[in-house]
N, C-alpha and C positions, 0 to 999 in steps of 0.2 A: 722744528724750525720751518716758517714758509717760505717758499722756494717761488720766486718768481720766474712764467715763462718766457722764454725767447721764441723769436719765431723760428720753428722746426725749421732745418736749415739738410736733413734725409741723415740715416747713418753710411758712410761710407765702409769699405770692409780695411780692413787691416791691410793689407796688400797693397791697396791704394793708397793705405795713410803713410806707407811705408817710404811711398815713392813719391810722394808730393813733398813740396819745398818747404824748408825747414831748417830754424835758427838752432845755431852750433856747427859744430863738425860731423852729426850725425843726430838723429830722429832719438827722441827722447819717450815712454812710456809711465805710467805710473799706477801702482797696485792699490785701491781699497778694501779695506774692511766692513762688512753691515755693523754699524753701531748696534750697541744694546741698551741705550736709556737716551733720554731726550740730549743731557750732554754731552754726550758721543756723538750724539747726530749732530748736533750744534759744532763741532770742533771738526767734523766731517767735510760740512760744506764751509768751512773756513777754507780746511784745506783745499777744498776743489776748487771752489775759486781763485784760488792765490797759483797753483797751476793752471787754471785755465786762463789765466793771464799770460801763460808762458810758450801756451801751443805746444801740446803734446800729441804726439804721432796719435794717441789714443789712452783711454785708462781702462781699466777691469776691476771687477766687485766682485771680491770673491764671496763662493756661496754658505748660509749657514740653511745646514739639512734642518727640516722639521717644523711645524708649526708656527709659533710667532714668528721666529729670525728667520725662516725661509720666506715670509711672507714680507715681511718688511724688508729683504734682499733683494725680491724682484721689485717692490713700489720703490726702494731707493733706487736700482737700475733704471727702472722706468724714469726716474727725474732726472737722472743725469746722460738718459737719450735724449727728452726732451725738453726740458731746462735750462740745458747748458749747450753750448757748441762742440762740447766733447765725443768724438768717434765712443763708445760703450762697449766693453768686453762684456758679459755677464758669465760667471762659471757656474756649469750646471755638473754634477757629481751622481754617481751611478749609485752609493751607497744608501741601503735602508729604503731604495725606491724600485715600486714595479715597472715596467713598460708603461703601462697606460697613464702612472701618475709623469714619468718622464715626459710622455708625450705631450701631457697637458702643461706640464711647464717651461717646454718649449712654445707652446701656443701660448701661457703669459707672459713671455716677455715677446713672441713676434706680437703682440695684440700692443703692446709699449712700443714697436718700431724698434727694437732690437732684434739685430741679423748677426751680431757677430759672437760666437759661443765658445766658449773654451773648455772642451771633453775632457774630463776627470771621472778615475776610478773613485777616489776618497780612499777616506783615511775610518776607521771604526771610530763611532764616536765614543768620549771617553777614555781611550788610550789606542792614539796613533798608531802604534806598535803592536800593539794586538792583532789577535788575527782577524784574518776579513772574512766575512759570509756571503754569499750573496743571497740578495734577494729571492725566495724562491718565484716570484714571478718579474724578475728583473735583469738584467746583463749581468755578464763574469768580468769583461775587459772592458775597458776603456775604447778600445778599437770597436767593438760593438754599440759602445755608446754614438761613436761619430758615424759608423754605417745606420745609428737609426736617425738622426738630424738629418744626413742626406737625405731621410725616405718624406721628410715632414715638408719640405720647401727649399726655399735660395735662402740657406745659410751659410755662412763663411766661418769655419770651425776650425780654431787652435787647438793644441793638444799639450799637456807637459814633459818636461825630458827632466833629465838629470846628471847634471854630471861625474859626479861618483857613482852613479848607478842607483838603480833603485833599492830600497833599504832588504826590497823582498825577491829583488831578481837572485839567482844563484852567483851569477858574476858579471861582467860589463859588457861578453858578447851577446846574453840574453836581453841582457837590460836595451842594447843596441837595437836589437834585432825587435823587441817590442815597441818602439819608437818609430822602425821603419812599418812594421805594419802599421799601426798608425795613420801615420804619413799616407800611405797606401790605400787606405781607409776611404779618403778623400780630406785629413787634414791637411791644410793650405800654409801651416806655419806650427811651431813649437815656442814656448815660452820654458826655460828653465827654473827646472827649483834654485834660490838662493844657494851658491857657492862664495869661498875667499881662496878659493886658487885658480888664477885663469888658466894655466895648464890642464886642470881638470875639464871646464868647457871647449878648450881648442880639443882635445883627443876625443871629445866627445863628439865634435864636429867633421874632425880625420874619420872616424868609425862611420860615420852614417852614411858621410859619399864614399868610403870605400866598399860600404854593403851596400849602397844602392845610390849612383852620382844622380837619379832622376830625383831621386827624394833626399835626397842632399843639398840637391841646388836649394830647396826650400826654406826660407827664411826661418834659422835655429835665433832667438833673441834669448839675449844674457838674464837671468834673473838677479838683482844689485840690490845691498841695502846698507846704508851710511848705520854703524855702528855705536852706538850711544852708551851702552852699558853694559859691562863683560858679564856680568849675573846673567841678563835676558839673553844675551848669545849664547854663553851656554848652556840656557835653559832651552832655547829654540833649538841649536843642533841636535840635541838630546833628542828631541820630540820628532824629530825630522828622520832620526837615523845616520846621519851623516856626523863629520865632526869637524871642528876648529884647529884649522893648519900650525903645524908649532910653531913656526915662524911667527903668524898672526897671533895666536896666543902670547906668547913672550912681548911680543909688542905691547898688547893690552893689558898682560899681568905687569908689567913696567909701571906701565899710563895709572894703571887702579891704587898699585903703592900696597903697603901691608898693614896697612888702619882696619877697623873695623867696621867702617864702608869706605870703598871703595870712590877713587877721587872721579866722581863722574866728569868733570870738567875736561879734565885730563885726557880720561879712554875717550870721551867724545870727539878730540881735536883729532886721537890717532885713528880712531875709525871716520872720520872724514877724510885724513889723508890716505886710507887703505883704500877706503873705495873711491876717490878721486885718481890711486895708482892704478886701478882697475881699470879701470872705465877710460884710461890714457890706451893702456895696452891692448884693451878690445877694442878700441877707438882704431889703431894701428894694423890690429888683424882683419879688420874690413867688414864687422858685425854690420848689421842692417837697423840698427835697433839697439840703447840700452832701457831696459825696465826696472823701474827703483818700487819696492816693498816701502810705503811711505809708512806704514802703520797710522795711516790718518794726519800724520804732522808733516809739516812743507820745509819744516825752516833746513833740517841736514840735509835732505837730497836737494831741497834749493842750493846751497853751499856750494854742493859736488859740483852744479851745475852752472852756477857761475863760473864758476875755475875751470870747466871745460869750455867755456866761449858762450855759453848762450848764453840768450839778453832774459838778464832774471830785474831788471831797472825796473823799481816800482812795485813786483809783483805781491812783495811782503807787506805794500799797505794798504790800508784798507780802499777799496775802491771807489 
């Protein structure tokens, strides 16, 4: 799909998008995917448009490692730095890569006019869960990823947390403590993996300013994702390591019924109301930020999003 440009209008960094003025009760984010076939891409920038209608604090592309998809991750990055009006996350991920190829791919996206990077270990490809290697000419940590962006230029680098912990830390004062090095690193802000119990992110956020109130102050943003169909949720926590709260479950096993597929209609209306109760109660505890996993579709986090106050008028059609 061709993409028409707008006039470069600079990337601001996250920090800044944080604190600039903003429709709702609180600054809004939203996550993309690299498409893999032309209409993916096409449903892609459906969705980006139909949020950049809505002014969001910023968005992020997460990365795919490797050959074609890593390559058409950074040119869709590149368009939607300069493309669109949208602040641009780009995540760049430590796995299967040396230094010197890190380095270079932090020089194609600052060569696109993207400053703002979100340091990640990765995941093995193949199976999540598995164990991780590292590259023998490449980082261990995550924390080393962000002391090497520091070394390359004026980057403005997030990092991820977690609320349950991470699936491979031993418990949640390690998984904490890995976070604040991080932070320490010279990360500027955290972005969470998708959770459904806001108790898990508030204790996650107790722990960091009470191991360190300097790198606590630093803006921890919720990871959110409107719920569409209980199969893929529980095929996602699976893959994540983490799991679906029984509360929320019982809800959605409700919603789905005992057919032979599952009444999506239904689970969809109560995973909008689950993450529309979220995103009230973060809203509450004074988060700086909520960020919706849109999986490339506008219309549920749209939803959420009206129901919290923001002006979604128009957004859904075509322009």
């Amino acid at each position: 799909m061709s993409v028409l440009p707008v006039e470069p209008l600079g990337q601001s960094s996250v920090i800044e998008r944080l604190a600039a003025p903003h429709s709702g009760p609180v600054p809004f984010s939203v996550e993309f995917f690299p498409p893999r076939s032309a209409d993916e891409e096409a449903r892609l920038w459906h969705a980006v448009r139909v949020f950049e209608r809505m002014g969001p604090a910023f968005v992020s592309l997460t990365y795919g490692a490797g050959g074609s998809t890593r390559d058409r991750t950074v040119r869709i990055a590149g368009e939607l730095a300069t493309t669109t009006t949208l602040t641009t996350v780009a995540h760049l991920t430590a796995v299967n890569h040396s230094i010197d190829e890190l380095r270079g791919l932090v020089g194609a996206y600052a060569d696109k006019g993207i400053t703002n990077l979100l340091a990640l270990r990765g995941d093995p490809p193949g199976d999540p869960l598995g164990e991780w290697v590292k590259h023998p000419d490449g980082v261990e940590y995550a924390s080393e990823l962000v002391e090497l962006i520091g070394t390359l230029g004026d980057f403005q680098v997030g990092v991820a947390s977690f609320p349950e912990g991470h699936h491979r830390a031993p418990d949640l004062a390690a998984d904490t403590a890995n976070l604040v090095r991080k932070l320490r690193a010279g990360a500027e802000y955290s972005i969470s993996q998708i959770f459904f119990d806001t108790d898990d992110f508030l204790r996650l956020r107790d722990r960091v300013v009470a191991a360190d109130p300097e790198q606590g102050a630093k803006p921890l943003i919720p990871g959110l994702m409107p719920i569409t169909s209980l199969q893929s949720v529980r095929r996602m926590v699976e893959l994540s390591g983490s799991v679906l709260p029984a509360p929320v479950a019982e809800r959605l096993a409700a919603a789905a019924g005992d057919g032979p597929e599952e009444n999506r209609a239904a689970v969809r209306a109560v995973g909008i109301d689950l993450c529309t109760e979220m995103s009230e109660q973060l809203i509450a505890e004074g988060v700086p930020c909520l960020h919706f996993c849109s999986l490339n579709f506008a219309r549920a986090t749209s939803e959420v999003l009206d129901r919290l106050g923001v002006d979604t008028r128009g957004a859904l059609a075509p322009a």
